[in-house]
N, C-alpha and C positions, 0 to 999 in steps of 0.2 A: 256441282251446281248444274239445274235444268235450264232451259229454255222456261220463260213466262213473260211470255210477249202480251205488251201491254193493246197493242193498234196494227193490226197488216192493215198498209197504206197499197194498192197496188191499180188502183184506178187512177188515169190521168186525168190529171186540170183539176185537182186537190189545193185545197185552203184551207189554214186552220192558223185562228187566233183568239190568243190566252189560253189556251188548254194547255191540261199536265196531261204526261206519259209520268205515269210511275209502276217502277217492278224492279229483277236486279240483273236477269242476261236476258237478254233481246228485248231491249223494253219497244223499241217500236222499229218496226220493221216497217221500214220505207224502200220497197219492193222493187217498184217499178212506175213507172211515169213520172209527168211533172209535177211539182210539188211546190208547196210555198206554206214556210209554219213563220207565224207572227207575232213575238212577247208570249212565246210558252215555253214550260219548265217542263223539262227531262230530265229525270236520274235513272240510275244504273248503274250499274257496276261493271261489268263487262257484255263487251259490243253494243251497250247500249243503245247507238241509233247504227244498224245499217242493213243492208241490200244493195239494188245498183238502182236507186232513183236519182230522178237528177233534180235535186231538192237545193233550194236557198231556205237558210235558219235564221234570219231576220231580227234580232235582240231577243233571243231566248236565252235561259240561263240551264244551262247543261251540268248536273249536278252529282257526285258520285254519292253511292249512301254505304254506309258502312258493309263491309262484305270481308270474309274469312280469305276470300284470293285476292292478291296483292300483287304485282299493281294489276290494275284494270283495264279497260279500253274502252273510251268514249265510240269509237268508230271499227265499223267494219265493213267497207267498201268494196262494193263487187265488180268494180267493171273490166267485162270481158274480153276485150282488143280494145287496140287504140282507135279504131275509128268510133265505138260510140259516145256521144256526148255526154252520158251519166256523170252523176259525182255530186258530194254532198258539200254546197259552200255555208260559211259558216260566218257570217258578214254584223259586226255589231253584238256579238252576244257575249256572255259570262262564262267562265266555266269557274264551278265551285266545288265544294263538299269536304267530303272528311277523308276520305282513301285515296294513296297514289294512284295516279292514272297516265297509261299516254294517250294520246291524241286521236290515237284510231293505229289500227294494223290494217293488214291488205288482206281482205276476203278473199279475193282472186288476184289474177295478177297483172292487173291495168287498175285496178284500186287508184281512186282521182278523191281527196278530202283537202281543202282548201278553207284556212281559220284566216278570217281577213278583221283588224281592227278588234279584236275580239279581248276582255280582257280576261288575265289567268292569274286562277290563285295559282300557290305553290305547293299545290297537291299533283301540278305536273310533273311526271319524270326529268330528269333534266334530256335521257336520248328521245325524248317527244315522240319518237315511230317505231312501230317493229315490223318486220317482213315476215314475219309470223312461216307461211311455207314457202316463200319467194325469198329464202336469201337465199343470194348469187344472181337473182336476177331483180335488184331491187331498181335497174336502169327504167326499169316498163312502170313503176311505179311513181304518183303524180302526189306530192305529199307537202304541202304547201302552206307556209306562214305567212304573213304579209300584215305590218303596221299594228301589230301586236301590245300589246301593255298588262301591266304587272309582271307579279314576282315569278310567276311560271313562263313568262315569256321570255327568257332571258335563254338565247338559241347557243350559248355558247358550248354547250355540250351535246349539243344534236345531231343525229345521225349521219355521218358526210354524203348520204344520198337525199336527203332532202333536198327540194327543188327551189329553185327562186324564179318567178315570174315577173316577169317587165310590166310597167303599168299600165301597157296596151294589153296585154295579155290578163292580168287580173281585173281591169274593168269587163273584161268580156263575160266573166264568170258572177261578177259582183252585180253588175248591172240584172234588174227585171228580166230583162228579156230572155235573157240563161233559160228562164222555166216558163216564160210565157212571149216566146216571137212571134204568134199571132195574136196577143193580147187579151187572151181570157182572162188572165187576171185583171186586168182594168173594169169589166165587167161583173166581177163578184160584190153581191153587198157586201157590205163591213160589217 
C-alpha cells in the first residue's frame, strides 16, 4: 500500500466544513498548524488523518473503506516532545466503516490523539492503540478516550498505557480555543 494523500493541510488558522477527504493511507495530512474541520467525512484505511497539527474534528464522521491490511489506523500523530501543544482532538464525531481499525498509533513518540464523546462502531479493535515503534516507551504517549459511546467503545480491553484525563484537563483540549487562543476562528465565515 502507497501513500495517496488526499489534502496536505500545513498552513495555520485552517477551516473546513462539510468536506470529504477520501483515499486509503494518508488520506489527509494535517501537517502542521491550527486547524478546525466541521461535519466532514474521512476514510481511510490506514493513518488516515495524521501529522503533528493541532487540529479539533468537530462531528465528523471518520470512516474506514475496505482495504486488503487489517486492522488499520484511523491516526497517526506526530508530536515531537512534550512541550509542543500539537495533537489531534476528536470531539463529537462518528467513527464508522467496514475494516478493523485502531484509534491511531504514535507517529513519533509524544503522539497526543484525544476521542472525546465520539461515538464507535465496532469495527474498533478492542486494544484501541498501538505504539507502533515506541513500545517500551509508550509512558511519552498521550492516547485518550473520554465519554465515548457504542459498541467500539467499550475500553475494557485496551491497552494499559492508555491515558485518562481529569475534566479540567480534557476541557482544555475540547474547548475552541485549543486551535484558536487568539480567536481567528470566531472570525471565519461559515
Amino acid at each position: 500500500m502507497a501513500q495517496a494523500i488526499a489534502a496536505l493541510i500545513a498552513g495555520n488558522h485552517s477551516s473546513f466544513y462539510g468536506c470529504g477527504f477520501i483515499s486509503v493511507q494518508d488520506t489527509l495530512s494535517d501537517m502542521s498548524g491550527m486547524h478546525y474541520y466541521e461535519n466532514c467525512y474521512i476514510e481511510g484505511s490506514m493513518d488516515f488523518i495524521w501529522g503533528n497539527g493541532q487540529s479539533i474534528f468537530q462531528g465528523c464522521e471518520l470512516s474506514t473503506g475496505k482495504s486488503s491490511v487489517m486492522p488499520g489506523f484511523i491516526t497517526a500523530q506526530g508530536r515531537d516532545n512534550d512541550t509542543e501543544d500539537t495533537g489531534f482532538v476528536f470531539k463529537g464525531c462518528k467513527v464508522t466503516g467496514v475494516t478493523p481499525t485502531y484509534l491511531g498509533r504514535a507517529w513519533r513518540a509524544y503522539a497526543r490523539v484525544i476521542f472525546y464523546q465520539t461515538d464507535m462502531s465496532d469495527i474498533v479493535v478492542s486494544q484501541g492503540w498501538y505504539a507502533w515503534n515506541y513500545k517500551g516507551r509508550e509512558g511519552s504517549l498521550t492516547m485518550v478516550e473520554s465519554g465515548c459511546t457504542g459498541k467500539g467503545s467499550n475500553t475494557t480491553g485496551r491497552v494499559p498505557w492508555a491515558k485518562t484525563l481529569s475534566s479540567k484537563e480534557i476541557a482544555k483540549f475540547v474547548d475552541v480555543s485549543y486551535v484558536s487562543p487568539d480567536g481567528w476562528l470566531a472570525a471565519q465565515p461559515r
